[in-house]
C-alpha positions as CSV (number, residue, x, y, z in Angstrom):
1,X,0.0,0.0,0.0
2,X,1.8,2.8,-1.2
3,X,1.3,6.5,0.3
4,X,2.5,9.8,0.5
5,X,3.1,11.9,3.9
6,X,2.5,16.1,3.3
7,X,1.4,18.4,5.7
8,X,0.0,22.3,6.0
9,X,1.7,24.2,8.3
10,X,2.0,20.9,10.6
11,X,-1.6,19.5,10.1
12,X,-0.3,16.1,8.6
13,X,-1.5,13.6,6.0
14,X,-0.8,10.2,5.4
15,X,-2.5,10.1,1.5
16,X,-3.6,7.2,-0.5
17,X,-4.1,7.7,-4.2
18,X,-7.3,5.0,-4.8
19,X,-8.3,6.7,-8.0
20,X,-7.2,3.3,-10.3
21,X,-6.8,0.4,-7.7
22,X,-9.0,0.4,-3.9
23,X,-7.7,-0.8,-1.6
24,X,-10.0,-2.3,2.2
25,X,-9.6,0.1,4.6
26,X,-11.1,-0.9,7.8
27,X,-11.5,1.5,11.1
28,X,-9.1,-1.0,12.6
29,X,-6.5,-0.3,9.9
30,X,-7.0,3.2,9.9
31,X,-6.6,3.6,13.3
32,X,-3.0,1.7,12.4
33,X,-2.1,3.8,9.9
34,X,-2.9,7.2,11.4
35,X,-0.9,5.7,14.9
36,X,2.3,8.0,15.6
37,X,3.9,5.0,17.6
38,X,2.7,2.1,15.8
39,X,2.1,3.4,12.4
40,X,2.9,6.2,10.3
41,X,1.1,9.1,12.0
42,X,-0.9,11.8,11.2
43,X,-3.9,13.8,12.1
44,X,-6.0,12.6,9.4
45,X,-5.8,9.6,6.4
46,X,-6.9,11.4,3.2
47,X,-8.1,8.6,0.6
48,X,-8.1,10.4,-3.5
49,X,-11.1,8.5,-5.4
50,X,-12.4,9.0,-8.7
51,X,-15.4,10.7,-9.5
52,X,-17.6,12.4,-12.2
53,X,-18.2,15.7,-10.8
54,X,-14.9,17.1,-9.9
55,X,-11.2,16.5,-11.2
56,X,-11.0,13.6,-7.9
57,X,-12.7,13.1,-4.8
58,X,-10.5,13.5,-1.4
59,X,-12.1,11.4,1.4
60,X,-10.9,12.4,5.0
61,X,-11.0,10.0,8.2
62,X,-9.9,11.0,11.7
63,X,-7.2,8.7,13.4
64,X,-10.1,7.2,15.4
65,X,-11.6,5.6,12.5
66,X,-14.1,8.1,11.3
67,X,-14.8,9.8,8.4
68,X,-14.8,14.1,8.6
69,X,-16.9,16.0,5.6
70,X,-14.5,18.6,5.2
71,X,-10.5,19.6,5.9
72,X,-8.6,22.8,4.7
73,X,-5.2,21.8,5.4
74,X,-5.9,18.7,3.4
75,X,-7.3,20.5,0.5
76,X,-5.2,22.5,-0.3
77,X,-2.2,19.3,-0.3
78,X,-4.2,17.6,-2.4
79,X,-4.9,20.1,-4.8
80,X,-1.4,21.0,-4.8
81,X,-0.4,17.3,-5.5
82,X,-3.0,16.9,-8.2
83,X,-2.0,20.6,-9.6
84,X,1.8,19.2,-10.2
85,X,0.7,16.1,-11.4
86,X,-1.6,17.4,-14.0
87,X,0.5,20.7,-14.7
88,X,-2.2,22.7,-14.1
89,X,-2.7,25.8,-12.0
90,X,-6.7,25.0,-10.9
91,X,-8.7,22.2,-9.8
92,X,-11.9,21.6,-8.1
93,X,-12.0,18.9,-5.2
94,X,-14.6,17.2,-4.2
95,X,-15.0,16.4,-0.2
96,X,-18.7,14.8,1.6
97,X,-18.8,18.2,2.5
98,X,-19.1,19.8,-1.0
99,X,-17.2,20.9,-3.9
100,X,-13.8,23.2,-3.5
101,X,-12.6,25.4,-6.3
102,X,-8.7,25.6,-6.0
103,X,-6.0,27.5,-7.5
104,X,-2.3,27.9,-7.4
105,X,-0.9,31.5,-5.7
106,X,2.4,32.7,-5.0
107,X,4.1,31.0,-8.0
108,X,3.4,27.7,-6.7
109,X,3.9,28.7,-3.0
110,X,0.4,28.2,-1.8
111,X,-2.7,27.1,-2.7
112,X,-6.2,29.2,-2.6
113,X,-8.9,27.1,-1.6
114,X,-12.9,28.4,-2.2
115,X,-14.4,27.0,0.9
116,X,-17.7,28.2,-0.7
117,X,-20.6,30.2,2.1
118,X,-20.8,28.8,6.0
119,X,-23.7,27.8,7.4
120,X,-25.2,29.8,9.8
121,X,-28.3,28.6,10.9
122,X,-28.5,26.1,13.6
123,X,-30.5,23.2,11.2
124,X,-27.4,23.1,8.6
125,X,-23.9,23.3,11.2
126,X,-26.3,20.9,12.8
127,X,-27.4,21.8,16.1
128,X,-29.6,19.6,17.9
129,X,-32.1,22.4,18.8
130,X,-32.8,26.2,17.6
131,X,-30.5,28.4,19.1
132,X,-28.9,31.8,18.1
133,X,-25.8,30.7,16.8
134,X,-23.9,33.6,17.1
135,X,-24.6,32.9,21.4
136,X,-24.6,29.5,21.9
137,X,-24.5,30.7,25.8
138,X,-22.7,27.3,26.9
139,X,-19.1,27.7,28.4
140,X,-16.9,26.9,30.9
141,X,-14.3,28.9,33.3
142,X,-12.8,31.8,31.0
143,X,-13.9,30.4,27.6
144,X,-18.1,31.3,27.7
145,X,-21.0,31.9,25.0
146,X,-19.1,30.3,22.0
147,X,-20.5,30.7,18.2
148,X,-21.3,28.0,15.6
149,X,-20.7,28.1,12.5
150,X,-20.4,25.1,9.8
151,X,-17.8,24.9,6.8
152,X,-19.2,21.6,5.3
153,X,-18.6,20.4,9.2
154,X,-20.0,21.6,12.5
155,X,-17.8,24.3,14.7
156,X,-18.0,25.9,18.3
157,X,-15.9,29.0,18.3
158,X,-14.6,30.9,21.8
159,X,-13.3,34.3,21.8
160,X,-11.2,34.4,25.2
161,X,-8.9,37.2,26.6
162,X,-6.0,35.0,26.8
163,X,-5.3,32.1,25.0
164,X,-2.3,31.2,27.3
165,X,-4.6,30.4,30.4
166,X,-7.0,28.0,28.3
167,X,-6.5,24.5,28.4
168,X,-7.5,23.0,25.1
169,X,-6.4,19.5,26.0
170,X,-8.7,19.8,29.1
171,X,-12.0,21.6,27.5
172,X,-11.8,20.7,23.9
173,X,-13.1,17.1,24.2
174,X,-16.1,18.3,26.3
175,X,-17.3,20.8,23.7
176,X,-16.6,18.4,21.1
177,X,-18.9,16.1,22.8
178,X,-21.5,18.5,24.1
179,X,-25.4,17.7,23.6
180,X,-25.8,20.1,21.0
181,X,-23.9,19.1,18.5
182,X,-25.3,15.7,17.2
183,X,-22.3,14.7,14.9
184,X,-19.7,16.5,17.3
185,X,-17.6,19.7,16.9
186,X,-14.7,20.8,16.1
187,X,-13.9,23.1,19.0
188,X,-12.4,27.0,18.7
189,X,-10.0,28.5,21.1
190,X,-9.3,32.6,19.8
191,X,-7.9,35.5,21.1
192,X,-8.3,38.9,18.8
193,X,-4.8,40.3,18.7
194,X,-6.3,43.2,16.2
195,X,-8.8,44.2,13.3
196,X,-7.2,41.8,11.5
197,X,-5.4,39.3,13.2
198,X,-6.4,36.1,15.6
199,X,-4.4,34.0,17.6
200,X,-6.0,30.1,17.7
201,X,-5.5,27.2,18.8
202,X,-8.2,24.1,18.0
203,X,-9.2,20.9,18.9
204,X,-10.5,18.9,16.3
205,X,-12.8,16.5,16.4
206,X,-11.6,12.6,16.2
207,X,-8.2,14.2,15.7
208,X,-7.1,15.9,19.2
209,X,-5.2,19.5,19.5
210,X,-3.4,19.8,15.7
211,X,-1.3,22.3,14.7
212,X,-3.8,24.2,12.7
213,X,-7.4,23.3,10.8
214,X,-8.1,24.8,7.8
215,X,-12.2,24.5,8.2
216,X,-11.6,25.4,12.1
217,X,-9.2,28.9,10.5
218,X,-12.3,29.7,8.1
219,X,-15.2,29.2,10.9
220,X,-13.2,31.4,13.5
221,X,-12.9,34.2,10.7
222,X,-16.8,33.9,10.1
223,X,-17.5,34.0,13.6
224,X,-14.9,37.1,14.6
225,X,-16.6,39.1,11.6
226,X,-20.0,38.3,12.5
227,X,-19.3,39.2,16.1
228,X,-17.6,43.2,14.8
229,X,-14.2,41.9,16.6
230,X,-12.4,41.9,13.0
231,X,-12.9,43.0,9.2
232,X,-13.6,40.2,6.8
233,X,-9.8,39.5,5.6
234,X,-8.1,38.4,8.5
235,X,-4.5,36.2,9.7
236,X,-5.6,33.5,11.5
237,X,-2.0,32.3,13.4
238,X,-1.6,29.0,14.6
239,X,0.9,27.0,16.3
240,X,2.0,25.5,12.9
241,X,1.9,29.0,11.1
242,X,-0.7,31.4,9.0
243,X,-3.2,31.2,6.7
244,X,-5.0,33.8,5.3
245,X,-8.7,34.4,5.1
246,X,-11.0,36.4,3.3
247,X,-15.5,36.3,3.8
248,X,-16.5,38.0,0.5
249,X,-19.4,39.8,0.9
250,X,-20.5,39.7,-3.0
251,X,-21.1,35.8,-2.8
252,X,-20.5,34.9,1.3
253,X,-17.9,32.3,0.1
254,X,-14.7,32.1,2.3
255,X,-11.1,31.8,0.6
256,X,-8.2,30.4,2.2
257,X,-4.7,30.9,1.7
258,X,-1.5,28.8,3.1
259,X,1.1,26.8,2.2
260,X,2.0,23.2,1.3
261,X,4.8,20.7,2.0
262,X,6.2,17.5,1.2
263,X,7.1,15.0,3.6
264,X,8.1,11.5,1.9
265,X,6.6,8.9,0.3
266,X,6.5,5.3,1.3
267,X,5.3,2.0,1.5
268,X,3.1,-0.1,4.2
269,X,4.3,-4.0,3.8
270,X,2.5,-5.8,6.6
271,X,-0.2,-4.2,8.9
């Protein structure tokens, strides 16, 4: 089973080009593959298919064995790989959670990734019940009254005063879990360092604290505009590195910028 290993800005991939042969991937041998100490490692196992409406279709599952709808970082590799492979400069990806335009930026530096419009009512992130999703009015110690938003999958986003005294590890698996979000959520930690800058940190659902999250980047961005803390183009800084995001207001689609990289390729012999 051959793969590749790339990452964006430390969100990392294990990828398995299925487009001509399929190979059986069980939870079990997900689980193995995605495994830092037994396995290869990474945050999630991204699976390229063929498919009729797009140029490929990326699936994404979480090192616990299930499958996410949607994943920035991950788009933007992908698109990147199938850019260079193709020489081309645009591609559209297809995901569960939609279909993402992409194009090459910087001279080949970094990928733009057309996350297409949020969701912002409670029925589409989902929520289990109505609620104003711009105050959820759950919380817990310094992090209180989070928003939701959905990018193709379901977010809570908290707006704190200091980042440094929150303990993601701690709080993020009890938002994820919380009763109102049926399929789970991936779970926001922000601090507003200016009109257009943000400070997070995330914990994503099936996955743990990463790096960074693409989807998480583009739901805090949609949240701190909708709040008034920040203009629509805003750095979102992570502890991997930036990414750049812009809410249009002519079409409500939300564009991502970052960067790409390489790791090495390989083969799995016995699992």
């Amino acid at each position: 089973m051959n793969f590749l290993k790339m990452h964006g800005l430390g969100n990392d991939f294990v990828i398995l080009d299925h487009r001509s042969k399929a190979d059986n991937l069980t939870p079990e041998l997900i689980r193995h593959i995605a495994d830092r100490q037994f396995g290869v490692g990474c945050d999630q196992l991204i699976v390229l298919e063929p498919t009729n409406e797009a140029d490929l279709f990326m699936r994404i599952f979480n090192p616990d064995g299930g499958e996410a709808e949607s994943c920035g970082n991950a788009t933007r590799c992908v698109a990147h790989l199938y850019m260079k492979e193709k020489g081309e400069t645009a591609c559209v990806i297809e995901t569960k959670g939609g279909l993402l335009s992409c194009r090459m930026v910087e001279n080949g530096r970094a990928v733009e990734v057309d996350m297409g419009p949020p969701q912002l009512e409670w029925a589409d992130i989902p929520l289990a019940q109505e609620k104003d999703t711009l105050h959820l009015g759950i919380g817990q110690g310094a992090a209180r009254d989070p928003v939701a938003v959905g990018m193709g999958n379901p977010h809570c986003v908290f707006f704190v005063e200091n980042l440094e005294s929150i303990s993601v590890e701690d709080m993020g698996p009890i938002f994820e879990n919380h009763e109102l979000y049926p399929q789970r959520a991936n779970v926001e930690f922000a601090q507003v360092l200016g009109d257009n800058q943000i400070r997070l940190r995330v914990w994503e659902r099936g996955a743990g604290i990463t790096l960074a999250c693409g989807s998480g980047a583009c739901a805090t961005a949609v949240a701190a505009a909708q709040r008034g803390l920040t203009g629509r183009n805003v750095e979102i800084i992570m502890d991997g590195g930036s990414l750049m995001l812009e809410w249009r207001e002519d079409d409500d689609h939300v564009l991502m910028t970052g960067p790409v990289s390489y790791v090495f390729d390989g083969a799995l012999k016995e699992l």
